[in-house]
C-alpha positions in Angstrom: 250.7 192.4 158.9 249.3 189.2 157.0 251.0 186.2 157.5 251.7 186.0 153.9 253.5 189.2 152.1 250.7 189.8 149.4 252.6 191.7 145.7 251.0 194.4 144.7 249.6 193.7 141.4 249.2 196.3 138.4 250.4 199.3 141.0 250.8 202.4 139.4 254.5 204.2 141.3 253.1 207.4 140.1 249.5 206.6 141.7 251.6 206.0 144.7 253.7 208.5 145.1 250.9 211.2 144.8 249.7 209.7 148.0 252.5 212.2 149.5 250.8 215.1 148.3 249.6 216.3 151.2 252.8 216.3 153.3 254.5 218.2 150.8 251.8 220.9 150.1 253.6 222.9 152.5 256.7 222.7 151.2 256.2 223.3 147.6 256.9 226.6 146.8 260.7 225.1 148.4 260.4 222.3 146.3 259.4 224.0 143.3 261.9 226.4 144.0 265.0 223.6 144.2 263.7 221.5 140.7 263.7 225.1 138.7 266.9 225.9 140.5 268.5 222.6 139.2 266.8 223.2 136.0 268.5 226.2 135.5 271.7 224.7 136.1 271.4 221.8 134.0 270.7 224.1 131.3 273.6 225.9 132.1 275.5 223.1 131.1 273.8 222.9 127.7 275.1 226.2 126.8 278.9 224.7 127.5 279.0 223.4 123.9 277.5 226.3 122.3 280.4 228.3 124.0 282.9 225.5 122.5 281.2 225.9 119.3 281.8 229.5 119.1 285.7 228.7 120.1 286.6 226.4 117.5 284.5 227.9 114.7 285.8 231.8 115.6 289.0 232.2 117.6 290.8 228.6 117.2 290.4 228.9 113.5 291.5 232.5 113.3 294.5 231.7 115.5 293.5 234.7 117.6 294.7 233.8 121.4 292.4 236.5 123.2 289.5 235.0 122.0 290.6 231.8 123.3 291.0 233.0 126.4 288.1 235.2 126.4 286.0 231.5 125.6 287.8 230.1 128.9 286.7 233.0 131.1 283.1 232.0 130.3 283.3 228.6 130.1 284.7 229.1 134.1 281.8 231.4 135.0 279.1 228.8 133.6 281.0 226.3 135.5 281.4 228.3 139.0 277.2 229.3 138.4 276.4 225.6 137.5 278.2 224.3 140.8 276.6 227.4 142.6 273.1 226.4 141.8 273.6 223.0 142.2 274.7 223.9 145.8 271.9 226.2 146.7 269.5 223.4 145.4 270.6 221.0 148.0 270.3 224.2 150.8 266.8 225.1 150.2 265.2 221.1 150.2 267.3 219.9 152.7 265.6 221.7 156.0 261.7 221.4 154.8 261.9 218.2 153.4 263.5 216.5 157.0 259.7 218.2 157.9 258.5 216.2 155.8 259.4 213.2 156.9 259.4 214.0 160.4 255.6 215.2 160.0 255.7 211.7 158.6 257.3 209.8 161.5 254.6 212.1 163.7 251.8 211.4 162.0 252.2 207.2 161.6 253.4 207.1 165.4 250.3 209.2 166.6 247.9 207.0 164.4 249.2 203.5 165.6 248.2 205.3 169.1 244.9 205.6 167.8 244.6 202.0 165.8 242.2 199.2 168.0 244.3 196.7 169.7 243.4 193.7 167.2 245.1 196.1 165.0 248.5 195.3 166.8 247.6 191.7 167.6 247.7 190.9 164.1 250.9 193.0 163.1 254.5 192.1 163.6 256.0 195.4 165.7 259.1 194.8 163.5 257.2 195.6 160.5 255.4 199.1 161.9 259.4 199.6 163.3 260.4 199.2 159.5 257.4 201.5 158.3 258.1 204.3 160.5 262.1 204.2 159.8 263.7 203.0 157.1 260.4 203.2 154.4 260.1 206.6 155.8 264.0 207.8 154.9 263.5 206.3 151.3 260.7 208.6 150.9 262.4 211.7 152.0 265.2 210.6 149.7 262.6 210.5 146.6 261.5 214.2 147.9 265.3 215.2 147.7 266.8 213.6 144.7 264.8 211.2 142.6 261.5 213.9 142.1 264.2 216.3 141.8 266.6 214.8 139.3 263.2 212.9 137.3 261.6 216.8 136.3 265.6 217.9 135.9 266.7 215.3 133.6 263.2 214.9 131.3 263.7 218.9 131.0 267.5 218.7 129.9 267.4 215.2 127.8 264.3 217.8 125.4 266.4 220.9 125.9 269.2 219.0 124.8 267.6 217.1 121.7 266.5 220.5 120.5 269.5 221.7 120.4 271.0 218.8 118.3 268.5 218.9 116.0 269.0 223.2 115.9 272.7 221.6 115.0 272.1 219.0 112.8 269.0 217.2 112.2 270.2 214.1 110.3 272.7 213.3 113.6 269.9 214.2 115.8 267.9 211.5 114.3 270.3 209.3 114.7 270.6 209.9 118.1 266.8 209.9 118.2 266.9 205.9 117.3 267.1 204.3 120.8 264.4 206.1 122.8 261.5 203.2 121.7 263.7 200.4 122.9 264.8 202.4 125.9 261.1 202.8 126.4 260.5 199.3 126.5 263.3 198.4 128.5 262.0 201.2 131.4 258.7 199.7 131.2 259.3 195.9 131.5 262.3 196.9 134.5 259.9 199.0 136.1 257.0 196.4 136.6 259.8 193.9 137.4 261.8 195.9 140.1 258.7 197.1 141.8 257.7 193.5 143.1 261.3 192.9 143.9 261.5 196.1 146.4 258.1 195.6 147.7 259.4 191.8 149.2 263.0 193.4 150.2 261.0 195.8 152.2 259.1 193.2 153.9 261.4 191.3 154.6 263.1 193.9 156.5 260.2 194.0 158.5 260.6 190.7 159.4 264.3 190.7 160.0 264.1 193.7 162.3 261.0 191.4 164.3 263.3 188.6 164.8 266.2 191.2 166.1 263.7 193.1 168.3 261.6 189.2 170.0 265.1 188.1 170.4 266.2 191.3 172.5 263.3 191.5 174.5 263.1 187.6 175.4 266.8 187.4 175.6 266.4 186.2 179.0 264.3 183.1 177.2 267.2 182.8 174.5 269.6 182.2 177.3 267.9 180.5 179.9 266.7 177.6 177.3 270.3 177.9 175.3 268.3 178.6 172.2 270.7 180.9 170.6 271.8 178.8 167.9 268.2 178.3 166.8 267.8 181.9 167.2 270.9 183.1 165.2 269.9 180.3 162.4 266.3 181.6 162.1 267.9 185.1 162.0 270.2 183.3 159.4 267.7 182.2 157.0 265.9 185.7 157.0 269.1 187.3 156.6 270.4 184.8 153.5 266.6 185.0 152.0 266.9 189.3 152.4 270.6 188.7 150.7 268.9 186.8 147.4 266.4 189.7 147.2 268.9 192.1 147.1 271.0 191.2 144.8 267.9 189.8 142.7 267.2 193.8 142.5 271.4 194.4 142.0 270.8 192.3 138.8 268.0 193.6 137.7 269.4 197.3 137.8 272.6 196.1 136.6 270.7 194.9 133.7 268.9 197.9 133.0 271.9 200.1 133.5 274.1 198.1 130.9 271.3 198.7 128.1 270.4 202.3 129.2 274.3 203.2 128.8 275.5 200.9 125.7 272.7 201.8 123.2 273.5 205.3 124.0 276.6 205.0 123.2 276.3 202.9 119.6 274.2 206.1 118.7 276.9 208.7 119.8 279.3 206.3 118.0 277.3 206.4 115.1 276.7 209.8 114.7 280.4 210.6 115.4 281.1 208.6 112.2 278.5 210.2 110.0 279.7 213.7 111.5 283.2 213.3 110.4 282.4 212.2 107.3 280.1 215.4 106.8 282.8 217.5 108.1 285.4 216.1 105.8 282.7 216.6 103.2 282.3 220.2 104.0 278.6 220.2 104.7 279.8 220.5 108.4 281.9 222.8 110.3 284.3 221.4 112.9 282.6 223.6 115.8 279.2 222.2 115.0 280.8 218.8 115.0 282.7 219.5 118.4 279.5 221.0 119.8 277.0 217.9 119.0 279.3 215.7 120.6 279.7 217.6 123.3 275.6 218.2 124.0 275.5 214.2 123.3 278.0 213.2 125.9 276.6 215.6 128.3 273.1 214.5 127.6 274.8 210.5 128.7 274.0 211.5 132.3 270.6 212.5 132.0 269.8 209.0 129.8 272.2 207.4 131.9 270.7 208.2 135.3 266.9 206.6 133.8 267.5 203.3 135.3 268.9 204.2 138.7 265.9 207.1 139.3 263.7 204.8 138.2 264.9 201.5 141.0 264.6 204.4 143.6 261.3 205.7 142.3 259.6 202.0 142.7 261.6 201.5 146.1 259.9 205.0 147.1 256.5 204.1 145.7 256.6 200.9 147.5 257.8 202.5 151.0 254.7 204.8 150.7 252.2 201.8 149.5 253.6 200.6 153.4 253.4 203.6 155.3 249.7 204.1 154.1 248.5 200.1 154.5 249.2 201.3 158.0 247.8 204.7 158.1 244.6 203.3 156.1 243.2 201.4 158.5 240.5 203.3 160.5 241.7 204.7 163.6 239.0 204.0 166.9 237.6 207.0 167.1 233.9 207.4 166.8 230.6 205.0 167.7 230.5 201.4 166.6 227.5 200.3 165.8 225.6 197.7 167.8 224.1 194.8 166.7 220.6 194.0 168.9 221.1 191.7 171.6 219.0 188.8 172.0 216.3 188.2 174.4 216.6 185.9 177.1 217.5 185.1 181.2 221.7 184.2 182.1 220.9 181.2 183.3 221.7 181.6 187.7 222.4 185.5 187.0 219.1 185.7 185.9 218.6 188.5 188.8 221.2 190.5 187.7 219.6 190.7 183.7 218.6 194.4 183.4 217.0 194.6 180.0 216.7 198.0 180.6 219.2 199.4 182.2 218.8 203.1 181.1 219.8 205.4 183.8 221.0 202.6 185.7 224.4 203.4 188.0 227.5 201.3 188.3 228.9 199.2 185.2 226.4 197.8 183.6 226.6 194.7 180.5 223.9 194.2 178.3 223.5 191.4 176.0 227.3 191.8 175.3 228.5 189.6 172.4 232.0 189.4 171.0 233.6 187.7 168.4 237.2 188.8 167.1 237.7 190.4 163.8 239.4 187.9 162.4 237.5 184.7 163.4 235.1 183.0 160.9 231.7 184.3 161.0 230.3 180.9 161.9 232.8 180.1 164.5 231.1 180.5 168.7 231.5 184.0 170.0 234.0 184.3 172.8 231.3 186.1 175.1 227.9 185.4 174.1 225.0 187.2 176.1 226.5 188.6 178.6 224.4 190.3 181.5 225.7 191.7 184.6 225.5 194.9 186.3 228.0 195.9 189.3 225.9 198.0 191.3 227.6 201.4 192.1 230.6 201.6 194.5 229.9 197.6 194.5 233.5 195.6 193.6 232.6 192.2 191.5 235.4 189.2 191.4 235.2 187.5 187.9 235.9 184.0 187.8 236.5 181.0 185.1 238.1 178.5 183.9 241.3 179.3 181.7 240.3 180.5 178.3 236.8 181.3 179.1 236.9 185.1 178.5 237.5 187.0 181.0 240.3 188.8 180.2 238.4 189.4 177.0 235.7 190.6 179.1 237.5 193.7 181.0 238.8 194.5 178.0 235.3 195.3 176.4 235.0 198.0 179.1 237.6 200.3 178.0 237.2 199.6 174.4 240.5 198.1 173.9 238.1 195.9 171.6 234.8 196.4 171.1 231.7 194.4 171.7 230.5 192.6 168.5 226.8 193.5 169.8 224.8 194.4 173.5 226.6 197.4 175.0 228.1 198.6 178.1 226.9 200.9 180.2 228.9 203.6 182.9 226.4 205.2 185.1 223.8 204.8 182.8 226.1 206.4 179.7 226.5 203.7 176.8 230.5 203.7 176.5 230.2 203.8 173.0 229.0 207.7 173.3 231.7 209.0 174.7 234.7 210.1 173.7 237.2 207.5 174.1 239.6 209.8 176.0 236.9 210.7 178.7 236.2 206.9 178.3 239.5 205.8 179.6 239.8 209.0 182.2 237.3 207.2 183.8 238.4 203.8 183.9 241.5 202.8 185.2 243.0 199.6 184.2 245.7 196.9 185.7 246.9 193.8 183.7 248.2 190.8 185.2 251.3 191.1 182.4 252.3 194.5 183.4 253.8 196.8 180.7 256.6 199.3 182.2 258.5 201.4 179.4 261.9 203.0 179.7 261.3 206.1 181.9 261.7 206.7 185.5 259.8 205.2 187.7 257.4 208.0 189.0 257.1 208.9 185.2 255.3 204.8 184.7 253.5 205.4 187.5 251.7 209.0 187.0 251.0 207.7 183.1 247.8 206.3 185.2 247.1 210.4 185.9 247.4 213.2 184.1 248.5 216.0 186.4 248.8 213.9 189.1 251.9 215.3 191.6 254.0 213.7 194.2 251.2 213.4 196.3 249.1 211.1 194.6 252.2 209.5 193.3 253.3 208.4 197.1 249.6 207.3 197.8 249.5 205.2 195.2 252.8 203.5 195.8 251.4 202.7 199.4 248.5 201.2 198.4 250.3 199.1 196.1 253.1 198.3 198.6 255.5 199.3 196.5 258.2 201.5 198.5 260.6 199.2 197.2 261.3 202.3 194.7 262.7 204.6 197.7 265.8 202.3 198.3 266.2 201.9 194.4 269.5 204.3 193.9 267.5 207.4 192.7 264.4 206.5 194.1 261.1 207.5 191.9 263.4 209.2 189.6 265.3 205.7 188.9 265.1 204.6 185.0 263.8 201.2 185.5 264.9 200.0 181.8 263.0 198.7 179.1 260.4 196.8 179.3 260.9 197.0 183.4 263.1 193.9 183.1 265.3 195.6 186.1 262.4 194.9 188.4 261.4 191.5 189.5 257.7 190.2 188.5 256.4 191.2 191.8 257.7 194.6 191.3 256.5 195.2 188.0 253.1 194.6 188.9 252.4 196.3 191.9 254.1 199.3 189.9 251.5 198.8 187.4 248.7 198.5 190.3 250.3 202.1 191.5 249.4 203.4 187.9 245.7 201.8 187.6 244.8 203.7 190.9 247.0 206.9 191.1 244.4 209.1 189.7 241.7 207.5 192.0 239.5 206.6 188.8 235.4 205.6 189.1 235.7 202.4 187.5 238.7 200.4 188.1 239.1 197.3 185.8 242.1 194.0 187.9 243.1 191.7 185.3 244.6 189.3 188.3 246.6 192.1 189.5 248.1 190.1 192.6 249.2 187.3 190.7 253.0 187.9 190.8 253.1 188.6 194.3 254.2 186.4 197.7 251.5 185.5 200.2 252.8 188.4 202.4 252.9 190.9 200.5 249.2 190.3 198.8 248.3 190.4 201.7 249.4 193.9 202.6 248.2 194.9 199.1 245.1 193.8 199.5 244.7 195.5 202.6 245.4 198.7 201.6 243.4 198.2 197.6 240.1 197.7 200.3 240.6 201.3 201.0 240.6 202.1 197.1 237.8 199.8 196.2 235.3 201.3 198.9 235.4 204.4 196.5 234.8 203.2 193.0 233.1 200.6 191.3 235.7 197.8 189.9 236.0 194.5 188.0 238.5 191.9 189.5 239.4 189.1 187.5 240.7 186.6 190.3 241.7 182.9 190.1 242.4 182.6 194.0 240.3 182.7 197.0 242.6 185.7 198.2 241.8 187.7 195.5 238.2 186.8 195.6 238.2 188.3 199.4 238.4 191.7 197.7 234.7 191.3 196.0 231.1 192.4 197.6 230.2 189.6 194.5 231.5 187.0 192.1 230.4 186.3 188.6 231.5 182.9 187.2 231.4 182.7 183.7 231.3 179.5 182.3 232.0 178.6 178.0 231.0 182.9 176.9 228.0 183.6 179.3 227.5 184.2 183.2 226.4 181.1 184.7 226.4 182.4 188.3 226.4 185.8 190.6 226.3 185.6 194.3 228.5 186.3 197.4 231.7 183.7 197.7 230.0 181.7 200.3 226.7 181.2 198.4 228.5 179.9 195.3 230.4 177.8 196.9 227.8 176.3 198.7 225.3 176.2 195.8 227.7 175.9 192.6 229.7 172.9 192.0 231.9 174.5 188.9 232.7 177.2 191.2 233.5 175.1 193.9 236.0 173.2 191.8 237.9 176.0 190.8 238.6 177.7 194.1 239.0 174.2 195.8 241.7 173.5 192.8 240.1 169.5 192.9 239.7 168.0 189.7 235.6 167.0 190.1 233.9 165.6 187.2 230.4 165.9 188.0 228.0 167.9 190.5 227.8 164.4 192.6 231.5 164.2 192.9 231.7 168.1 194.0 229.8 167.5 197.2 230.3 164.4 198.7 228.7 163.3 202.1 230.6 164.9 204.9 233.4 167.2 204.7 234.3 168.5 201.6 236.2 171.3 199.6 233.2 173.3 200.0 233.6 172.9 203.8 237.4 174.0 204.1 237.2 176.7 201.6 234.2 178.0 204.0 236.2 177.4 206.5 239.6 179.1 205.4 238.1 182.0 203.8 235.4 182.3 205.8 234.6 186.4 207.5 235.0 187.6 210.6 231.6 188.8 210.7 228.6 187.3 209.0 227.8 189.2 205.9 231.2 190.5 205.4 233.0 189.7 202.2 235.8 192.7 202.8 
């Protein structure tokens, strides 16, 4: 969502609404079958006055008692058949209409699935919550009334006008006087009341965002006391929703008090002129009785206008919401790819394949990424990247904070995509394939691991599909994570949302668990150790050398430990690869590289490697192999 809600500006609510047509193609014979269902009955009611008509004209001025009561029976049986039909209306839209707006719900939740991930950077969750709720019941509430009672009420308000002027033509006239004003007044509420309910809506969004951070970081709210800040922010959205609503209660009230007293001057009117008539002769009292009756049960229909109408322009602006988000192009399909630009990576130059057709292993070329939203002449993130990681060959990526390299592993599942170069798997540009055989093939760990509210094998196995118990207690093993056998229902323990049950430490070696469960080719680390205790990384790490010796993985690391795990390192320095070697030849021979493992803070390539022992030295010395060569 923009930072800014942006009003919709000379929208059309019909233009709007139509948007629905294709969830309710398949429900329209239903539909259809409801509004001439309701039609009937409304007309029904229509033919009370003519019956009334009949009464006072015939019987009640011949005094003839059975003809009065002959006048009730039907007046009864048009009553019990418009109640009837009324009913059965209600029956036959009620069951395919809840399709409809579960087909909805379905549809929205199975495209956000599908929508990049700088999709969801930019929108607030509590907005797509809003979208996929409470926009989505006002549209099924158009389906069942509003459309409805809008084709129901325009047919009875000209059924009904017919028969006054089949009655009397001079009262129908007079009754005829308010539709241009009501006209106006329809047109200049509608245009009004649709910006009103577009910013309500919105700001539900953002009143259901605030309720949803503050659940999720409750542990923040409390542990800095920041609840009173929190419940005034919530305030403030809440008072500022409050003047919105009953900015639209005025305006309807408004509408509503003109709709019903005009009406009602012109029924006055006419009830004047039609007893004057009738005391004239030129007008029978049954006629008189009868127009008065079709006007007053014609008050509804007019009556209703202004309420229809605030829901029609509510519904129009639910479904202007529901498609901003299902709009926006899904991640299927092949990006295009900008050409890379010639030139060596500076130290990497070795590792520069600029061809890597049929190459194995991961392979980047000329990779450049920019985000979507970042000015077109502000510095890429990455900017000619070249690298390849040589089949079954595991490379440690290292930097400085902010440099890109979470950025970087994300490139190779296409969580984003690169702005231009392209990625290569075995030799197969991962812009070719389908993005589900894409991410079968590439397992991925994040250094903020994600659990959701299932049971703990159920989190895991998500990393596998039709992975059994078998995979599921090697997995845990290499990820150290038996901790789940003494939880109180072991792997089929609900570990809450969000896995906020489970320490840090647990969370992520859960998440490792999931990233190698289905023993994947590529394996993409995001820090994966980084929530763990000296002990127990290193028992991971024992057992992820098993796992590694069988695929080809990224790694990003920030600590020598994790760096252990690598045949290579790439340091990537300000967007590009500045270095690839073994750990001990870029410690010796790179003083940026030397800095960060040593954790000193050395300004220049003098200062890294003073005379005598150094960082370099005790690093060397710490972290140095058993055997020469070695780097597992």
């Amino acid at each position: 969502m923009p930072e800014e809600h942006v009003e919709p500006k000379d929208r059309s609510a019909a233009r709007s609404l139509m948007r629905l047509w294709p969830y309710v193609r398949p429900v329209r014979a239903r539909l259809s079958s409801a509004v001439l269902i309701a039609v009937v009955a409304s007309c029904l009611g229509l033919v009370i006055p003519l019956v009334l008509k009949w009464m006072v004209d015939g019987p009640v001025a011949d005094r003839d008692p059975g003809g009065v009561w002959l006048g009730a029976l039907y007046l009864l049986l048009l009553g019990i058949a418009e109640a009837f039909l009324f009913g059965l209306r209600r029956w036959v839209v009620a069951r395919p209409l809840a399709g409809v707006e579960a087909a909805m719900r379905d549809g929205l939740y199975r495209h956000l699935q599908r929508l990049p991930v700088a999709f969801h950077d930019r929108w607030p969750s509590g907005q797509l919550l809003s979208r996929g709720t409470t926009d989505l019941m006002l549209v099924r509430m158009f389906l069942a009334f509003p459309l409805t009672y809008l084709v129901v009420n325009s047919t009875t308000i000209v059924v009904g006008f017919v028969i006054l002027l089949g009655q009397e033509w001079t009262l129908g006239l007079v009754l005829l006087i308010p539709v241009v004003p009501l006209m106006i007044l329809c047109s200049v509420f509608e245009a009004k009341y649709s910006l009103v309910a577009r910013r309500a809506q919105d700001q539900v969004g953002d009143l259901t965002t605030v309720v949803e951070e503050s659940v999720l970081g409750i542990r923040i709210v409390k542990g800095f006391g920041r609840h009173r800040s929190q419940a005034l922010a919530f305030r403030a959205l809440a008072q500022r929703l409050r003047a919105t609503e009953l900015e639209k209660a005025r305006l309807l009230a408004g509408i509503w008090a003109f709709i019903t007293t005009i009406p009602e001057l012109a029924i006055g009117a006419a009830l004047v002129l039609g007893t004057v008539q009738v005391a004239d002769g030129g007008l029978s009292a049954g006629t008189l009785v009868a127009f008065l009756s079709t006007a007053l049960a014609l008050r509804w229909p007019v009556e209703s206008i202004g309420f229809l109408l605030a829901i029609s322009q509510e519904s129009a602006s639910a479904t202007e919401r529901f498609f901003e988000v299902m709009d926006v192009a899904e991640e299927e399909g092949t990006v295009a790819r900008g050409a890379a630009a010639a030139g060596p990576s500076g130290d990497a130059a070795s590792d520069v394949l600029p061809d890597a057709s049929g190459a194995g292993g991961m392979v980047f070329e000329g990779v450049r990424f920019r985000y979507p939203d970042a000015a077109e002449d502000s510095a890429p993130v990455l900017d000619r990247i070249d690298l390849r990681i040589r089949p079954g060959e595991t490379m440690a990526l290292v930097g400085a904070t902010g440099c890109g390299k979470t950025t970087l592993t994300a490139l190779v599942p296409r969580l984003h995509d690169a702005t231009s170069g392209r990625i290569t798997l075995d030799g197969e540009d991962i812009t070719a394939m389908p993005r589900e055989r894409l991410r079968e093939l590439v397992s991925v760990a994040f250094e903020e691991p994600t659990l959701f509210s299932a049971t703990v094998a159920e989190n895991v196995l998500m990393g596998a599909e039709g992975a059994g118990q078998d995979e599921l207690r090697r997995a845990l093993s290499v990820a150290q994570a038996d901790f789940v056998h003494d939880l109180p229902h072991g792997t089929d323990t609900q570990v809450g949302e969000q896995g906020l049950s489970l320490s840090g430490g647990q969370r992520q070696r859960l998440a490792l668990a999931r990233a190698v469960v289905g023993r994947p080719r590529f394996l993409v680390l995001d820090d994966p150790l980084s929530a763990l205790d000296v002990h127990t990384e290193t028992l991971v790490e024992a057992a992820l050398r098993s796992v590694l010796r069988d695929t080809t993985a990224v790694v990003v690391a920030h600590r020598p430990s994790t760096v252990m795990l690598a045949d290579r390192v790439a340091l990537l320095s300000e967007g590009r690869i500045s270095a690839v070697g073994t750990h001990q030849e870029l410690l010796r021979g790179n003083p940026e590289y030397a800095r960060l493992m040593s954790g000193a803070d050395l300004p220049d390539a003098e200062d890294a490697f003073p005379p005598g022992p150094g960082p370099t030295d005790k690093i060397l010395g710490a972290y140095a192999p058993a055997e020469e060569g070695s780097s597992r």
